[in-house]
C-alpha positions as CSV (number, residue, x, y, z in Angstrom):
1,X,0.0,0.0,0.0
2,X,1.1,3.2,-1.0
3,X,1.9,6.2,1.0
4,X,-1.4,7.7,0.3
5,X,-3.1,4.7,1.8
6,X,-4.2,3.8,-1.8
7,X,-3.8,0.4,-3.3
8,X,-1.1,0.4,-6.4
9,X,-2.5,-1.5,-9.7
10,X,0.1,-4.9,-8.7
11,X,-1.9,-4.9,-5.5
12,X,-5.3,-5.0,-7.1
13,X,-4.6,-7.3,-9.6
14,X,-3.0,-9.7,-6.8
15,X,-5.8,-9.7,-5.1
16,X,-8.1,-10.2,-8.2
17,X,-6.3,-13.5,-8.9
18,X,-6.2,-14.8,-5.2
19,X,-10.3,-14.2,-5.5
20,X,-10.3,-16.3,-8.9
21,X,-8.4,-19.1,-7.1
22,X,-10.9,-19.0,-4.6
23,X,-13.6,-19.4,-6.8
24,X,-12.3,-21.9,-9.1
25,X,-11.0,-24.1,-6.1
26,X,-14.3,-24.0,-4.5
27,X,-16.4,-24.8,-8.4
28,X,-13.6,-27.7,-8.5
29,X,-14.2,-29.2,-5.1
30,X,-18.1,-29.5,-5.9
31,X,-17.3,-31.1,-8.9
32,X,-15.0,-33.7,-7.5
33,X,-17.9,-34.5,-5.0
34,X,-20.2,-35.5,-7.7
35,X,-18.0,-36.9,-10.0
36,X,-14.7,-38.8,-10.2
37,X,-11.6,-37.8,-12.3
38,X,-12.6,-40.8,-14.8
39,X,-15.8,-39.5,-15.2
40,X,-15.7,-35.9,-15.7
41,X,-12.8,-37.4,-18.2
42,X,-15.6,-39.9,-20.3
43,X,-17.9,-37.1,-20.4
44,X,-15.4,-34.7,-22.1
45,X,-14.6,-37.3,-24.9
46,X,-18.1,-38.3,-25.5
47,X,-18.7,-34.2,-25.6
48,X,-15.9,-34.1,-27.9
49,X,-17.1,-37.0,-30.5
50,X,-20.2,-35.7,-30.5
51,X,-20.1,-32.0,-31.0
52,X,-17.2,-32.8,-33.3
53,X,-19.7,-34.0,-35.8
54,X,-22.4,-31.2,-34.6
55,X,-19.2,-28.4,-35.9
56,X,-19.3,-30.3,-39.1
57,X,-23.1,-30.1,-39.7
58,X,-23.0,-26.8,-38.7
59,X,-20.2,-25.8,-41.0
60,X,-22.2,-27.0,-44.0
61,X,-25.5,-25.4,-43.0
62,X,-23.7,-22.3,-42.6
63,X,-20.9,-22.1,-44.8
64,X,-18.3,-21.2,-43.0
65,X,-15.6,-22.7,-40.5
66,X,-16.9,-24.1,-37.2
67,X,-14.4,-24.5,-34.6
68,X,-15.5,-26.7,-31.2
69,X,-13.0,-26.6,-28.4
70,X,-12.4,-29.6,-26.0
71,X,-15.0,-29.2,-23.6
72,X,-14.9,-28.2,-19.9
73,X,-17.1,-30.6,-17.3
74,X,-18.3,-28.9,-14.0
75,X,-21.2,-29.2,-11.7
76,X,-22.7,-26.5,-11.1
77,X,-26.0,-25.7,-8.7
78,X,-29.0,-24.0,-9.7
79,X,-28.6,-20.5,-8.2
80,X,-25.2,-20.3,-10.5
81,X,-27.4,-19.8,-13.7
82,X,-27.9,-16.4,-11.9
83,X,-24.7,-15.0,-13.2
84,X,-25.5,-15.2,-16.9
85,X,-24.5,-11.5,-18.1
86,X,-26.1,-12.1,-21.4
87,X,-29.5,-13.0,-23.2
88,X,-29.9,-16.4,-23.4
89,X,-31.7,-19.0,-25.7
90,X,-32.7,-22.1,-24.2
91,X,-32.7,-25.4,-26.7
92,X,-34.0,-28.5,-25.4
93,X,-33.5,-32.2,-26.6
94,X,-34.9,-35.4,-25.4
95,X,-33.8,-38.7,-25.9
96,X,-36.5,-41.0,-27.5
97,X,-34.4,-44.2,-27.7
98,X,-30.7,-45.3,-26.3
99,X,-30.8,-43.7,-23.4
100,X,-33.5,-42.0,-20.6
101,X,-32.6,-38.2,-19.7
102,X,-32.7,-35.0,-21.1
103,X,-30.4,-32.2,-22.2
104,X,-30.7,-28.0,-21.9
105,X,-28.4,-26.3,-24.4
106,X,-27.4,-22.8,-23.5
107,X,-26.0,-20.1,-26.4
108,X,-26.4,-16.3,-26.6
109,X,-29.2,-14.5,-28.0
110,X,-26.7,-12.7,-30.3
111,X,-24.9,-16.0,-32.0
112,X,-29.2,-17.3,-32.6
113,X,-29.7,-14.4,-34.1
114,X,-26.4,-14.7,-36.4
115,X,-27.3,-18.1,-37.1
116,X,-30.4,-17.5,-38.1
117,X,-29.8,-14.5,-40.1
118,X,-27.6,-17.0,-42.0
119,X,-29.8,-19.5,-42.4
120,X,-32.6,-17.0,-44.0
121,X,-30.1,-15.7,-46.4
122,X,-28.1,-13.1,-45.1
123,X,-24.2,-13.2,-44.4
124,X,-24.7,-12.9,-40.5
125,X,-23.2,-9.2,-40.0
126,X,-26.3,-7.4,-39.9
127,X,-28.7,-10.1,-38.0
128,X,-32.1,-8.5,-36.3
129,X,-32.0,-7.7,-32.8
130,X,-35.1,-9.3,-31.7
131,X,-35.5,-13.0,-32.2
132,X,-39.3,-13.4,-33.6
133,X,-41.0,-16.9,-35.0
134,X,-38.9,-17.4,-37.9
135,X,-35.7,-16.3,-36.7
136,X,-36.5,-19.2,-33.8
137,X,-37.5,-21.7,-36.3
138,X,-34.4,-21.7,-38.1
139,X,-32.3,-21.6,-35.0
140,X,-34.2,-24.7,-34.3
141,X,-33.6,-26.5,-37.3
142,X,-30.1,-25.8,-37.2
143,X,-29.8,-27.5,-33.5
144,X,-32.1,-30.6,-34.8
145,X,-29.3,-31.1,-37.9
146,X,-26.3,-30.7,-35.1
147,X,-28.5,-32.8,-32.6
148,X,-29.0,-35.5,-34.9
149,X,-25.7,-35.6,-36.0
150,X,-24.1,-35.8,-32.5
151,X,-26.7,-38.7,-32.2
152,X,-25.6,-40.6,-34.9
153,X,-22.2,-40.0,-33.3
154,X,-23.0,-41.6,-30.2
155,X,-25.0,-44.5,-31.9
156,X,-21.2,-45.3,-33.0
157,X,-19.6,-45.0,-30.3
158,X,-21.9,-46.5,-27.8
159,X,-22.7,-49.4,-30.3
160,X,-26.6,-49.2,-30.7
161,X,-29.5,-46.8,-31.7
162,X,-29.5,-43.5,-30.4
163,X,-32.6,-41.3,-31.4
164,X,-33.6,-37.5,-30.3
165,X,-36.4,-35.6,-30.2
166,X,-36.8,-32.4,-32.3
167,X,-35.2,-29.6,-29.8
168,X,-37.7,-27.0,-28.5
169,X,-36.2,-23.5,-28.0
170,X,-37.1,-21.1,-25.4
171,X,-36.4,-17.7,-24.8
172,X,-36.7,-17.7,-20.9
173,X,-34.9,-17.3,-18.1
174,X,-32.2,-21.0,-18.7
175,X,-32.8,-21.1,-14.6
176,X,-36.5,-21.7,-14.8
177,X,-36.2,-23.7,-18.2
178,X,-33.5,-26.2,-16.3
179,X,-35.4,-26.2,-13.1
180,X,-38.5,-27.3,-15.1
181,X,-37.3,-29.7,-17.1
182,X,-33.6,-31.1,-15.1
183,X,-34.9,-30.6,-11.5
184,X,-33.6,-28.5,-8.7
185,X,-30.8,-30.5,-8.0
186,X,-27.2,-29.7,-9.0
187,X,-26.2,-30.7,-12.7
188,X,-23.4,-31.3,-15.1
189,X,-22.4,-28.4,-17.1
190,X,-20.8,-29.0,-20.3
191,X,-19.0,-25.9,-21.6
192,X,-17.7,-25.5,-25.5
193,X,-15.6,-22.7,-26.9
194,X,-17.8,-21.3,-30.1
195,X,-16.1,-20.5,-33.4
196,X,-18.3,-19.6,-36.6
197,X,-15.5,-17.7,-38.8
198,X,-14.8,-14.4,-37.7
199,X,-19.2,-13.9,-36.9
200,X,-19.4,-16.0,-33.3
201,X,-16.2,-16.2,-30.7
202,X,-18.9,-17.3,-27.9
203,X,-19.6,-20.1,-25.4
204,X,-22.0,-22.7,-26.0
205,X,-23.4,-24.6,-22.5
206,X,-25.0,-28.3,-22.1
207,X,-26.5,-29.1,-18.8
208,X,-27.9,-32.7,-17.6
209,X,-28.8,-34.3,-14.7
210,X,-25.9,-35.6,-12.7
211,X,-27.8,-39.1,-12.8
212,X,-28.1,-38.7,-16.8
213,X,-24.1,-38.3,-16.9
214,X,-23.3,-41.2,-14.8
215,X,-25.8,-43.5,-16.8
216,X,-23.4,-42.5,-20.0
217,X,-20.5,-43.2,-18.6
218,X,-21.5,-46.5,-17.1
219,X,-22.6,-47.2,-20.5
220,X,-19.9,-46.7,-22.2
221,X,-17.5,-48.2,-19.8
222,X,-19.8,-51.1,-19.6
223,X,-19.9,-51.8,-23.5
224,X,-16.1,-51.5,-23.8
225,X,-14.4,-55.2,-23.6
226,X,-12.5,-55.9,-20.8
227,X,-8.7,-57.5,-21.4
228,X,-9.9,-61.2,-20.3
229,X,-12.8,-60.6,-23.0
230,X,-10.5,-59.6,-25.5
231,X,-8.1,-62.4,-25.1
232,X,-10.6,-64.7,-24.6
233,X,-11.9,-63.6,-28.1
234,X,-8.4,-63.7,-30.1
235,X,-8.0,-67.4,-28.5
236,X,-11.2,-68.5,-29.9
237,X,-11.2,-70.9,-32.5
238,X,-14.2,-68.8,-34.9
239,X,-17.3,-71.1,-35.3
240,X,-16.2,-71.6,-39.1
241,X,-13.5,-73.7,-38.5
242,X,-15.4,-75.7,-35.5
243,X,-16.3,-79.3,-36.6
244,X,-19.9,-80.2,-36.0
245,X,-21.1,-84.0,-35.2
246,X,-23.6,-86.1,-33.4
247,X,-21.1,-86.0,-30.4
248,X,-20.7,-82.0,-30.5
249,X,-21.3,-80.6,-26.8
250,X,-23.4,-78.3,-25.5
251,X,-21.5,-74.4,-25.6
252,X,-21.2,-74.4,-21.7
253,X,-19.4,-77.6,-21.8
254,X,-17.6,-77.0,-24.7
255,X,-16.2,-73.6,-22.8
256,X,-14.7,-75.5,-20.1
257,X,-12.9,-77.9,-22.2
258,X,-11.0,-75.3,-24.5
259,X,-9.8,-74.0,-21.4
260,X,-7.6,-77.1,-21.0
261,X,-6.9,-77.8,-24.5
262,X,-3.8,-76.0,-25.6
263,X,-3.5,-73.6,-28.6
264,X,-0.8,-73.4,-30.9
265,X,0.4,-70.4,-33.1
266,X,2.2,-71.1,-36.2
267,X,3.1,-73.7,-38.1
268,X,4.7,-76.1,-35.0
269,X,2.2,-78.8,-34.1
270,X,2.8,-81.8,-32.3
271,X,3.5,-84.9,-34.0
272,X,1.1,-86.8,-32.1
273,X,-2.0,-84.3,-33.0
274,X,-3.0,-84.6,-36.7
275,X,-5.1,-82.8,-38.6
276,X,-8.8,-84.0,-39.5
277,X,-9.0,-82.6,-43.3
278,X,-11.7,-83.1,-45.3
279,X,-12.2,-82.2,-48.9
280,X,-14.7,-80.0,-49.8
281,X,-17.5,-81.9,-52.2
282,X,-20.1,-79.7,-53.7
283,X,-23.6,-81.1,-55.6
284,X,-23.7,-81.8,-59.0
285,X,-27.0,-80.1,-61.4
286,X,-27.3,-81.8,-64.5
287,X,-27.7,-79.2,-67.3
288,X,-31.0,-77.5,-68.2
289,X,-31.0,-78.2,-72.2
290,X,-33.3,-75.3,-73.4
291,X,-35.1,-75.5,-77.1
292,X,-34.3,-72.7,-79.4
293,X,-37.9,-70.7,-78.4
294,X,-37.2,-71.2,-74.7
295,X,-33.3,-69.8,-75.2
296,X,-34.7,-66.5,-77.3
297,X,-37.7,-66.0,-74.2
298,X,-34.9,-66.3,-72.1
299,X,-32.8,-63.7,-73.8
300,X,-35.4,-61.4,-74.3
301,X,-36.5,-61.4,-70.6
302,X,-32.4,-60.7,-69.8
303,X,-32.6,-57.9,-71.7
304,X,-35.8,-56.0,-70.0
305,X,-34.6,-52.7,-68.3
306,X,-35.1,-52.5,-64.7
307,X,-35.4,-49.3,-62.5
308,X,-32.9,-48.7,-59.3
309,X,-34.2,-46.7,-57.1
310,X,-32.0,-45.4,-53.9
311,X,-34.7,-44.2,-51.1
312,X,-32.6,-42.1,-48.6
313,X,-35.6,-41.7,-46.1
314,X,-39.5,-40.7,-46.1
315,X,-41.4,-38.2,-44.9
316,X,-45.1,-36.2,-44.9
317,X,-45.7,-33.0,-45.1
318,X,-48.6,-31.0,-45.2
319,X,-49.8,-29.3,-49.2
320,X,-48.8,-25.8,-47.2
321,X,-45.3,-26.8,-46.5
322,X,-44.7,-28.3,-50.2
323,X,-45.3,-25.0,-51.4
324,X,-43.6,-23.4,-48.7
325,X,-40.0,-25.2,-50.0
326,X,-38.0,-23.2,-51.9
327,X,-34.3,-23.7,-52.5
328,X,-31.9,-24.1,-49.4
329,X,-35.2,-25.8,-47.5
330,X,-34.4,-28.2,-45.5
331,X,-36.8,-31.2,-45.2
332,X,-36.0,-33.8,-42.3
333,X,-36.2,-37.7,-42.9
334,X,-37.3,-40.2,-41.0
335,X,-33.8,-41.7,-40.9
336,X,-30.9,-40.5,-39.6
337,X,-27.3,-40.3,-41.3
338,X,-25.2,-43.7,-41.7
339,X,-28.2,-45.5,-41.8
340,X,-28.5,-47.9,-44.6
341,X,-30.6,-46.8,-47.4
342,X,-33.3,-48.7,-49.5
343,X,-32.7,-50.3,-52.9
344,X,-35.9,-50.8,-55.3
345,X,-36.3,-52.6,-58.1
346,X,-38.9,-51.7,-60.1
């Protein structure tokens, strides 16, 4: 302290970062009550698959370069949605099928309005202040393409169909939009680093339930093969190769002999063990003999063109919304992306 009794600029700012110690030790030691170091690690990664492909989807709808940061994973309680110093816009998804929980995404008023001001048309510089109807309905639609694409991302890595909801957007206050739909309890919050070219440098926020985060990372830990399964796999002899008789036991039984049968690798085999080797006989058709009308029927019918058809998806929509379409429309399918496609024939 100065002579003056004033505190110099080096004091001030030391004391600014002792407070922001304080804080963050005391946001890190409710996290670590909730969640363990693996966890708030699985949660990241399965953030980081996931929006990966949401920055990609993005990038397309908008044209122009997404950029997703490695997430951050806190918990936070529900008086600490207080401290929002912007507008917010609330987006929420449910899960229909994988998994049972729900998810509240956070952004700023300003980046929906830039989104959707792209979306309509424009080149996102100029967007409207005020968010009415439309400007909602195409942030919306932009969060149901990254949506489903993050679900199609976890389908993958989780190893079975995921499915969404269409998000519902909200413009209240996120405190009463997450207490009404995740509960007053504390929740995980999921924070990503924004970049839409030189437009958005913001943050984008995910929140769940704390129960809803643990049941993802039990899943995923659960479906990933342990060591033993793995070996146990490699060892296997696959079912292809297995020899089947009248005197062919039952699996169970079968499992407990190959554990005291020993494997070989390579070429060395004992001399004593030989190999069972039977050639492969296939049947025998005698030939069709086919009279000179029958042969030119058959030609002919070889030569009829056929139509391939590749079906991508299905969907209804009302005479209103047909002539609503106009290019850059968007029209969702009732499948989502990687999933295999229909083939018709005629």
């Amino acid at each position: 302290m100065g002579n003056d009794g004033k505190l110099s600029q080096d004091e001030i700012d030391a004391l600014l970062d002792v407070s922001s110690t304080e804080d963050d030790d005391n946001s890190s030691s409710i996290t670590n009550d909730f969640l363990s170091t693996m966890e708030i690690d699985t949660l990241g990664e399965i953030g980081n698959i996931s929006f990966g492909s949401s920055a990609t989807t993005l990038s397309t709808l908008l044209k122009e370069k997404v950029e997703i940061t490695t997430p951050e994973v806190s918990v936070i309680a529900q008086e600490e949605l207080k401290n929002f110093t912007f507008e917010p816009v609330s987006v929420q998804v449910n899960y229909l099928e994988g998994f049972s929980g729900k998810n509240v995404f956070v952004i700023k008023a300003e980046d929906a309005a830039i989104i959707s001001d792209i979306m309509l048309g424009g080149d996102g510089r100029n967007p409207s202040e005020e968010l009415n109807e439309i400007h909602l309905s195409a942030v919306q639609e932009a969060m149901n393409q990254m949506m489903g694409a993050a679900a199609t991302s976890m389908s993958t890595v989780f190893n079975k169909r995921v499915d969404i909801s269409p998000p519902t957007i909200h413009l209240e206050d996120p405190e009463k939009e997450s207490e009404k739909t995740l509960g007053d309890d504390p929740f995980v919050k999921v924070t990503f680093q924004l970049k839409v070219g030189d437009l958005i440098d913001s943050t984008l926020f995910q929140l769940m339930p704390i129960h809803f985060a643990k049941e993802l990372v039990d899943q995923l830990v659960s479906s990933e093969p342990s060591e033993e399964e793995v070996a146990s796999t490699v060892m296997e002899e696959p079912a292809s190769h297995k020899e089947y008789n009248d005197n062919y036991l039952e699996p169970e039984k079968n499992h407990s002999h190959a554990k005291d049968t020993k494997q070989f690798i390579g070429n060395h085999h004992p001399a004593t063990e030989q190999s069972n080797v039977q050639q492969a006989e296939f049947s025998s058709f005698e030939p069709v003999t086919l009279n000179r009308t029958e042969q030119r029927n058959l030609d002919m019918l070889l030569d009829v063109p056929l139509k391939v058809t590749v079906e991508l998806g299905r969907t209804k929509r009302t005479i209103k919304d047909i002539l609503d379409l106009s290019q850059g429309s968007i029209v969702e399918l009732d499948k989502l992306a990687g999933e295999p496609v229909d083939i018709l024939v005629n």
